[in-house]
C-alpha positions in Angstrom: 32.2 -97.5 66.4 34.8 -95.8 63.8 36.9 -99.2 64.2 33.6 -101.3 63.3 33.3 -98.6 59.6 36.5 -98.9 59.1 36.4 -102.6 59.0 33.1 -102.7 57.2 35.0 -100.5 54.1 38.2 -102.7 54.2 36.1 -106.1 53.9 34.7 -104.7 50.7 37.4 -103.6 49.6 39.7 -107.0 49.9 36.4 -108.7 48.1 36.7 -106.6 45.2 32.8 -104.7 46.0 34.4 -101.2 45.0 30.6 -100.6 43.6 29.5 -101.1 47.1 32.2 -99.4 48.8 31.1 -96.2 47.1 27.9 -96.4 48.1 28.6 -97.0 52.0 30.9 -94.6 51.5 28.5 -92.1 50.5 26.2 -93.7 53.3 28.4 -93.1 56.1 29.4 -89.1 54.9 25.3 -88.6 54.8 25.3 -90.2 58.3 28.1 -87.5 59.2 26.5 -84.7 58.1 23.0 -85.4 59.4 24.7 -85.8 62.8 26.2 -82.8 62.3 23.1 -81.2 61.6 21.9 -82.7 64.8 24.6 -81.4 67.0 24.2 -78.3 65.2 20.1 -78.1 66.1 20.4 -79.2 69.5 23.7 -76.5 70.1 20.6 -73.9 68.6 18.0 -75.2 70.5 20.1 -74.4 73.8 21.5 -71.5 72.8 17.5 -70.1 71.9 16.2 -72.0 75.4 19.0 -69.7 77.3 18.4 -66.5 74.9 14.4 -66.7 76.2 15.1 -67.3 79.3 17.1 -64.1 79.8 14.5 -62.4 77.7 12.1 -63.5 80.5 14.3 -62.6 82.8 14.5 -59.1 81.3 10.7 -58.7 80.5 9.9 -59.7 84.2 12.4 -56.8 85.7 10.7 -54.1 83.2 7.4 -55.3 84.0 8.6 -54.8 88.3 9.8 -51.0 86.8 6.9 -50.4 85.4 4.6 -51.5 88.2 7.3 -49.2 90.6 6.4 -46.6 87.6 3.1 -46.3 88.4 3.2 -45.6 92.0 5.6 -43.0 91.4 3.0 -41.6 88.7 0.1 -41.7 91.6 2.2 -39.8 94.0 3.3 -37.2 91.7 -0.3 -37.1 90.5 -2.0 -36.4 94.0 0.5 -34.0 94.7 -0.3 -32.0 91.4 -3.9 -32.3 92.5 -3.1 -31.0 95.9 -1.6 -27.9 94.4 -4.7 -27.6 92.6 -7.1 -28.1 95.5 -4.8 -25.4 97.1 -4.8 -22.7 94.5 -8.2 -23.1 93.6 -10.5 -21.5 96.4 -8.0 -18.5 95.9 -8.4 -18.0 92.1 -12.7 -18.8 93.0 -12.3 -16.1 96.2 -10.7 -13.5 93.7 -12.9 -13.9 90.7 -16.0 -13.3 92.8 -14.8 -10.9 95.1 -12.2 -9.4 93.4 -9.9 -9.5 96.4 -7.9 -11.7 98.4 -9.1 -12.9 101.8 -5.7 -12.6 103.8 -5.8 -14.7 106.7 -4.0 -17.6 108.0 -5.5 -20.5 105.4 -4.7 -18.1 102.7 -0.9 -17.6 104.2 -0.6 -21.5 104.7 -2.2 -22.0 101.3 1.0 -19.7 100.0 3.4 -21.4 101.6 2.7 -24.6 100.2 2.0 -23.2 96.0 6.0 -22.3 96.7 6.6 -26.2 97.2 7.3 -28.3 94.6 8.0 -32.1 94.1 10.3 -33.9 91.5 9.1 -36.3 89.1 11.2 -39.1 88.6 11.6 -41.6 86.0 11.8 -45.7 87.2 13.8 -47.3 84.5 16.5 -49.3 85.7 15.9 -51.8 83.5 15.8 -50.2 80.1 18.2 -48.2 81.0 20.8 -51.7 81.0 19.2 -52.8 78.0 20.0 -50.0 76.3 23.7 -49.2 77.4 24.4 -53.8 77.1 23.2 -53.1 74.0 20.7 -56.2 74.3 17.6 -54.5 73.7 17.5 -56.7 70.3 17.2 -59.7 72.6 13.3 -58.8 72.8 11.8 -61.2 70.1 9.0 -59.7 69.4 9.6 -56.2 67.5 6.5 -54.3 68.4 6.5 -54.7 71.8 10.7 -53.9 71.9 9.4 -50.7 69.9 6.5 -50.3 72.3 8.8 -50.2 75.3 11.3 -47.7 73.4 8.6 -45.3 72.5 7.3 -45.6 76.5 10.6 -44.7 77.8 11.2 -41.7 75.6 8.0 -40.6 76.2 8.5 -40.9 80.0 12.0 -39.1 80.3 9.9 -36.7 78.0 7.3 -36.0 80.6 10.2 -36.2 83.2 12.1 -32.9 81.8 9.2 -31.0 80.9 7.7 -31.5 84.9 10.6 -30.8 86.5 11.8 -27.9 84.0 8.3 -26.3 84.9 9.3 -26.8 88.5 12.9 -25.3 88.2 12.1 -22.5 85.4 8.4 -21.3 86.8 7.8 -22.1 90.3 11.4 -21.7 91.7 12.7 -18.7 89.8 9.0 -16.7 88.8 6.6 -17.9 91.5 8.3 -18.3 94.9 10.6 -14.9 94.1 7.5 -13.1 93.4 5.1 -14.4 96.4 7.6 -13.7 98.4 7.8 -10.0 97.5 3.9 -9.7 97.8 2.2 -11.6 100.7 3.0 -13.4 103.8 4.3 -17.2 103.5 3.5 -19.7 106.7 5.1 -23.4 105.9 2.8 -25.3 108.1 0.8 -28.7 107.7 1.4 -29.8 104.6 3.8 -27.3 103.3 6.2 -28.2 106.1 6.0 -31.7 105.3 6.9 -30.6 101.5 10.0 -29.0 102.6 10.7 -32.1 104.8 10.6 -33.8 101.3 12.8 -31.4 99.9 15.6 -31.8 102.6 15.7 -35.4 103.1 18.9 -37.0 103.4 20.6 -33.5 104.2 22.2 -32.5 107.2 20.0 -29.2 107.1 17.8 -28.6 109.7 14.5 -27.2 109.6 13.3 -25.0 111.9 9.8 -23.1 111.6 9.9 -19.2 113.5 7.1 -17.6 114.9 6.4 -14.4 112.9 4.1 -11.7 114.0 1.5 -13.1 111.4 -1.1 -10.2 112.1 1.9 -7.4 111.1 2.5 -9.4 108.3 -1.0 -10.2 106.8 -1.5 -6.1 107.0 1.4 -5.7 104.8 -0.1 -8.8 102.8 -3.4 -6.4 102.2 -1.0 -3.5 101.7 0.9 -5.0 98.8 -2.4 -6.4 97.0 -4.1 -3.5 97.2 -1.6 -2.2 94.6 -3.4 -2.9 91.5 -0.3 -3.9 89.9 0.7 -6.3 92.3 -2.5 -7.8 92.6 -2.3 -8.4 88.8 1.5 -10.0 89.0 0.0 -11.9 92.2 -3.2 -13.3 91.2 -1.6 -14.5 87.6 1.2 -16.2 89.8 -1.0 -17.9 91.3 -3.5 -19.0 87.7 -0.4 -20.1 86.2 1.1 -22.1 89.3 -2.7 -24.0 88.9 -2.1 -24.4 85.0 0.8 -26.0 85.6 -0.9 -28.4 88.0 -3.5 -29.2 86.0 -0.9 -29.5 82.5 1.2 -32.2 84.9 -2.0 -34.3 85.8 -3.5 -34.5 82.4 0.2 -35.5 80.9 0.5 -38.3 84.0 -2.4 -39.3 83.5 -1.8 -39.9 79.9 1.0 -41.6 80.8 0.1 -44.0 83.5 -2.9 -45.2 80.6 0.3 -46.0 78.6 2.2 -47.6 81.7 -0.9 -49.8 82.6 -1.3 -51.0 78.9 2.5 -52.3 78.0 2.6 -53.6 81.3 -0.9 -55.9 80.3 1.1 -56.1 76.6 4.2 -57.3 78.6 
């Protein structure tokens, strides 16, 4: 083909056509450049086709985190509502009666307030978006600023549940009810503390205590107006909590639900 131009410009040339010459000259640089253009397009058009499909790609895996998200959320939310269903009939028991009613529910019921469980965030994702530095490869800027916002939001409620956990429950509540009543780990309490030592190599094993020694001490202790106080606001506080977690996950898995429809 470059031969057959070449020829073309020498022929008109040797007839003396410089007039014409110049004008297929001109002809034949537009031709260039347009199919350089072309090239150029079609090298775009790839490089665009192979830049969505990894942003699908991407947008597919978040979606799958998101979905894992919201499981976790449920669990950590039935949990936090167990605590509650828990502490509940004691605070109810007290503010009628003003008293405890030792026996072995209200031992058991103990026991498992001095559990906890770890909230954990799903974002495996984001999280190689982020650290790539690819995060810009999301096209559309509201919903890349949607999913930032989520994320932040959801390490957020992350640190603020488990710093309850580790600044309340594990050095305020447990230490306390421990000095004050009687603590049996059975039914679901044990299976919490299952929980907390899977994939150790410690084993759990439950003793036998002489419960009705124990739950006389239990009375003992209570009927000390002071420790009554310190006991039953351990106890309110360790339902607050609760009850702050579930209305903050609950919050949350709206949000989840919503950017995974938006996704």
């Amino acid at each position: 083909m470059i031969k057959f131009y070449r020829k073309i410009r020498q022929n008109l040339l040797m007839e003396n056509k410089t007039g014409k010459y110049f004008k297929y000259a001109i002809g034949e640089i537009v031709l260039v450049v347009i199919g350089i253009l072309i090239a150029l397009s079609i090298n775009n058009w790839n490089a665009n086709q192979i830049k969505q499909k990894k942003e699908g790609v991407y947008l597919s895996n978040i979606k799958r985190d998101l979905n894992e998200q919201l499981n976790i959320i449920d669990e950590q939310i039935t949990y936090e509502k167990s605590i509650n269903d828990v502490a509940t009939p004691i605070i109810q028991y007290y503010k009628t009666y003003n008293s405890f009613k030792i026996d072995s529910e209200f031992t058991e019921s103990i026991g498992y307030l001095a559990g906890r469980k770890t909230f954990v965030t799903n974002n495996p994702t984001y999280t190689e978006l982020i650290s790539s530095g690819n995060i810009d490869i999301i096209s559309d800027n509201i919903l890349k600023d949607n999913i930032i916002k989520y994320y932040q939001e959801l390490e957020r409620n992350e640190l603020i549940i488990n710093k309850n956990n580790n600044l309340f429950t594990d050095t305020v509540f447990i230490p306390e009810v421990l000095g004050l009543s009687e603590l049996q780990f059975k039914g679901k309490s044990s299976l919490d503390l299952l929980n907390v030592f899977k994939g150790s190599k410690a084993t759990l094993s439950f003793i036998d205590l002489n419960e009705k020694r124990l739950k006389e001490i239990t009375k003992d202790q209570l009927n000390n107006p002071e420790n009554e106080l310190r006991f039953i606001n351990n106890i309110n506080f360790r339902n607050f909590i609760a009850l702050v977690h579930i209305n903050r996950l609950n919050e949350q898995k709206d949000k989840t639900l919503k950017l995974i429809n938006d996704i």
